[in-house]
C-alpha positions in Angstrom: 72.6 53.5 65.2 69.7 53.8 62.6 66.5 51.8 63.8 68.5 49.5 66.5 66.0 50.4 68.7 62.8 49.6 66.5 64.5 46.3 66.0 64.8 45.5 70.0 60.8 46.0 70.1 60.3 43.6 67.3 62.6 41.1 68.8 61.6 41.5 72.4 58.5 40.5 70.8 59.9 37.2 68.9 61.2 36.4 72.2 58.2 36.1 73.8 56.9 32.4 74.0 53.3 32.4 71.9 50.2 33.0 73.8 52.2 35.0 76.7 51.8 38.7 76.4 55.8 40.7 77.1 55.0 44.4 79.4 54.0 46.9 76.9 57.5 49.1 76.2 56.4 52.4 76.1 59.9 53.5 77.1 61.4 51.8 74.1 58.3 52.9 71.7 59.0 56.3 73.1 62.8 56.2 72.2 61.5 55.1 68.5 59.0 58.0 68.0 61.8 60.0 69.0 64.2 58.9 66.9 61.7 59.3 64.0 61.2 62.9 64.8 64.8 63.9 65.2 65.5 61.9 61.2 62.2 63.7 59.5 63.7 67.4 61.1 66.7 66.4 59.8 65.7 65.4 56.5 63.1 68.4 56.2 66.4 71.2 57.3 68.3 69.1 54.4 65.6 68.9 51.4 65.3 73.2 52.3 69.2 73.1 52.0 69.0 71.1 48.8 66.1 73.2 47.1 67.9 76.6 48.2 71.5 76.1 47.4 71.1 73.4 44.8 72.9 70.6 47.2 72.8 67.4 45.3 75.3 65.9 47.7 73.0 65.8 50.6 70.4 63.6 47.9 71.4 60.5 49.5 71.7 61.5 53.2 67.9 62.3 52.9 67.5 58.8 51.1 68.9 57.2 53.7 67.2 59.1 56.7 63.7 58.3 54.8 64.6 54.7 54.3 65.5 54.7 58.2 62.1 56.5 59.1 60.2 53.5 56.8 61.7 51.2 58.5 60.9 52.4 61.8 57.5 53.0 61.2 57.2 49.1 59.7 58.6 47.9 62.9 56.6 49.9 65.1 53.7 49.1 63.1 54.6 45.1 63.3 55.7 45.8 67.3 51.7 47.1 67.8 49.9 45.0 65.3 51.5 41.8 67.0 50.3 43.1 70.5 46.5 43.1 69.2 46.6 39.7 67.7 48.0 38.6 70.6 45.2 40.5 73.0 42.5 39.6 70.8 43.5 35.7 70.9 43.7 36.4 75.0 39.9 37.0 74.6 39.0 33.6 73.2 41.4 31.9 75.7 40.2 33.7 79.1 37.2 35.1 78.6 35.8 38.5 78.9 38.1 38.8 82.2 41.7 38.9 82.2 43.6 37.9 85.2 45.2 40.8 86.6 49.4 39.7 85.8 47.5 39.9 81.7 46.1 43.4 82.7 49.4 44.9 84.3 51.2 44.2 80.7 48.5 46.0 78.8 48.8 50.4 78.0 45.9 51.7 78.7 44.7 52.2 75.0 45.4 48.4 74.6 43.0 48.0 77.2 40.5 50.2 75.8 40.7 48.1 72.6 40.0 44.8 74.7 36.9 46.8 76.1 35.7 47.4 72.4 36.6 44.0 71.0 35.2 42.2 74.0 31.6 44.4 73.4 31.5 43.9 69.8 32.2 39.9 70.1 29.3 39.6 72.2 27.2 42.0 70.2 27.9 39.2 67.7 27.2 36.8 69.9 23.7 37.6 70.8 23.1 38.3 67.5 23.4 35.0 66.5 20.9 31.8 68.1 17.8 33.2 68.6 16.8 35.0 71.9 19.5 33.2 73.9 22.4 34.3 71.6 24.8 31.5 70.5 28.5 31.8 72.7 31.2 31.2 70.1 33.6 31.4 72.1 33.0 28.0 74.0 33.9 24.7 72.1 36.5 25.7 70.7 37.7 22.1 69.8 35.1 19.4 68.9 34.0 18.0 72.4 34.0 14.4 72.7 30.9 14.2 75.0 28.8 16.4 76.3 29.5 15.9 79.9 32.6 15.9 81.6 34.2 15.3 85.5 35.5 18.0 86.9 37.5 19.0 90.4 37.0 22.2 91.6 40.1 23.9 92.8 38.5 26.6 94.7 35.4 27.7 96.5 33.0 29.2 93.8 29.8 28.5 95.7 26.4 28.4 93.7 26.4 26.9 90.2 23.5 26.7 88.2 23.0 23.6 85.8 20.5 23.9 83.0 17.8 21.9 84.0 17.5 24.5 86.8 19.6 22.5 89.7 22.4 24.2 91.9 26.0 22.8 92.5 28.0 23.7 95.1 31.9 23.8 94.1 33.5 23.3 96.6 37.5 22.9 96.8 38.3 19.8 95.9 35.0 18.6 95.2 34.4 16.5 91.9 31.1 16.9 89.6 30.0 15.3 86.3 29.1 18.8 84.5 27.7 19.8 81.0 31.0 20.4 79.0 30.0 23.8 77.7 28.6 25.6 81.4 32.3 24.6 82.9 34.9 25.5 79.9 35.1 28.7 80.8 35.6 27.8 85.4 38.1 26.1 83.7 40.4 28.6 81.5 39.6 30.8 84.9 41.1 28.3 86.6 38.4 27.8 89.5 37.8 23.9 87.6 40.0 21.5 86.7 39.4 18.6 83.3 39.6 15.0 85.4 41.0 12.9 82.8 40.3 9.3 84.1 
């Protein structure tokens, strides 16, 4: 059937829960490709037939294959553009390091965009505050206060403080930390928030 398997990309997709990032289907992408080839050889053997012997009966076959290839490319078009938005918002959630189960669901060219975006966000980034830069990615809800408790859920070792003193985290250790040097130990999952 006509763009059935455009339409499984687009819901495998919906189906995903948002924020979680499906295995990239290059089996089913490939299928759609195909199919898009096969309809536009099709269409190009019957507009030849058409011109040559004056076919007017084959006028809304070709319609039909053409509204078939739109709507393939529209749904292959939403399947990829969806997998970027979802990649890029990976970047402000984890970092500039994806956990490796994130990694294994990326091509590779979805990869090599991360690379991109992930250099020209912090080109931006040092841009912006002086000589230090200004990380925009940190904060991103209001803090409360600028200090919070955290637990450390694995052995990091050294962590450097701003006024120039080391912690060691240690597992299962708990520290009163500036909120904005331990956001990101914490989407890595090496810190955890104690709420008391």
């Amino acid at each position: 059937m006509f763009c059935e398997k455009a339409m499984e990309l687009v819901r495998e997709l919906h189906r995903a829960p948002e924020g979680q990032l499906p295995a990239f289907n290059e089996d089913g992408l490939r299928q759609v490709l195909e199919e898009m080839k096969a309809l536009y050889e099709q269409n190009q053997s019957d507009v030849n037939e058409a011109k040559s012997a004056g076919r007017g009966d084959l006028i809304p076959t070709i319609k039909f294959r053409h509204c078939a290839l739109l709507r393939n490319r529209r749904c292959t078009i939403a399947y990829l553009y969806d997998r970027l938005l979802r990649i890029r918002a990976l970047r402000w959630e984890y970092g500039s390091v994806l956990p490796n189960s994130l990694r294994f669901h990326m091509s590779a060219e979805e990869t090599e965009w991360f690379n991109h975006y992930k250099k020209s966000l912090a080109t931006y980034m040092r841009s912006l505050g002086g000589d230090e830069g200004l990380d925009i990615t940190q904060d991103v809800k209001p803090p409360k206060s600028l200090y919070i408790e955290v637990r450390c859920l694995k052995d990091y070792g050294e962590f450097e403080v701003d006024d120039g003193t080391s912690v060691l985290l240690k597992k299962n250790s708990q520290h009163f930390l500036p909120r904005w040097k331990c956001e990101q130990l914490i989407r890595q999952g090496v810190l955890e928030h104690v709420l008391s």
